[in-house]
N, C-alpha and C positions, 0 to 999 in steps of 0.2 A: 348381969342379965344375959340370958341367952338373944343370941343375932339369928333372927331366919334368913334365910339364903333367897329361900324361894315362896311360893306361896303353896306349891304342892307339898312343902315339908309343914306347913300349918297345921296343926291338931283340927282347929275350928272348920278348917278348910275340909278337910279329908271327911267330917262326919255330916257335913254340909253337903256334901257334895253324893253321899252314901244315902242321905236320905231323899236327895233330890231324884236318885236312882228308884230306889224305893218306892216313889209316889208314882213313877210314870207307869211303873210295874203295876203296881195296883189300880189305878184306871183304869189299863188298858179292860180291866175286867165291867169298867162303868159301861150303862146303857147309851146307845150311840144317840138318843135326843141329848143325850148331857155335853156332848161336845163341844160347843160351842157355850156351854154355860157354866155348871160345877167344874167339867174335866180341868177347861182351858184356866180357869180361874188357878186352879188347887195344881197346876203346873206352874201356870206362873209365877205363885207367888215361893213355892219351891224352889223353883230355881231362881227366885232372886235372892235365897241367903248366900248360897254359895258365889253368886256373881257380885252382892254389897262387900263380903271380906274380901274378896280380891280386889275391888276396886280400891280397897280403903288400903289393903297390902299397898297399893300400887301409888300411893299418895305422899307428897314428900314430910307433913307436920305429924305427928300421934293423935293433936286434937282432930284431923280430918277425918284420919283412919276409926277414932273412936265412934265418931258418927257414922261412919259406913255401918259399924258392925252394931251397931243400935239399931239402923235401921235391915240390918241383919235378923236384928233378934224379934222387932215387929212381925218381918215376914215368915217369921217360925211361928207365932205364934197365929198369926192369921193363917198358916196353911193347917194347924192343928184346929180352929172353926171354919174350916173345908170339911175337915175329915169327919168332925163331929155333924157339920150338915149331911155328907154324905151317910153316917151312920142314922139320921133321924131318915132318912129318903129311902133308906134300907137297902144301900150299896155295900156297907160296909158293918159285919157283924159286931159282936160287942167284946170280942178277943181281938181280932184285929185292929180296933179302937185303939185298947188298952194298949199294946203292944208298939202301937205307932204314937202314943200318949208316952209312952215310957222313953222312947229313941229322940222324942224333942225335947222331954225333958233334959236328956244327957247330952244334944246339942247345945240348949238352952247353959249347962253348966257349965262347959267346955269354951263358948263362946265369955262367958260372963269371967270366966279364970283370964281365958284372953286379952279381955279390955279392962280387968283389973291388973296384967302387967301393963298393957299399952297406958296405965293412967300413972302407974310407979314409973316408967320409964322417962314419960314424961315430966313429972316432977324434977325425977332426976337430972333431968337432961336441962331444964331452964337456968340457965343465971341472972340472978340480980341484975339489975337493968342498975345501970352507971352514969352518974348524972356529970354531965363534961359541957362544959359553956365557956 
């Protein structure tokens, strides 16, 4: 199985982190009442995918990290009903929907390839528990 070094050499990380980019970009086009309401929402929950895999990077068990990046995969998908409220509010056209519909999708894949090795590693990695009295 491949060993990551770091958490900047993460696949899941790098496209996490591209779409966390992405969203601030596109706000900033939002109406400034939204600030404190959609905007701040649909940031934060953005940039919590990219900070749940690092943290889970950053954790000593598989089982811990697996749950980071689950709770990874939540915050993708609640930032993608942001984007679709911002689409119904008419901040957000229905190409640019799609389009940022398709890039969580591809996170959403990337992350899920991810914690399907974190779950093989796992396995691999436990041994039989040894009964000694």
């Amino acid at each position: 199985m491949t060993s990551f070094t770091s958490i900047e050499t993460l696949e899941a990380w790098k496209v996490a982190r591209e779409l966390r980019k992405r969203i601030a970009a596109l706000t900033e086009k939002f109406p400034a009442e939204e600030r404190f309401r959609l905007t701040d929402q649909i940031l934060r929950s953005s940039r919590s995918v990219p900070a749940n895999i690092a943290e889970g990077f950053g954790r000593f068990h598989y089982q811990e990290n697996i749950q980071f990046c689950r709770q990874a995969r939540g915050s993708l998908v609640e930032t993608l009903e942001h984007l679709i409220c911002a689409h119904d509010e008419g901040y957000v056209d229905e190409t640019t929907l799609a389009e940022y519909r398709a890039f969580i999708e591809h996170c959403l894949k990337i992350l899920n390839g991810y914690i399907s090795y974190l779950m093989k590693a796992n396995k691999m990695n436990k041994t039989p528990a040894t009964a000694t009295q």
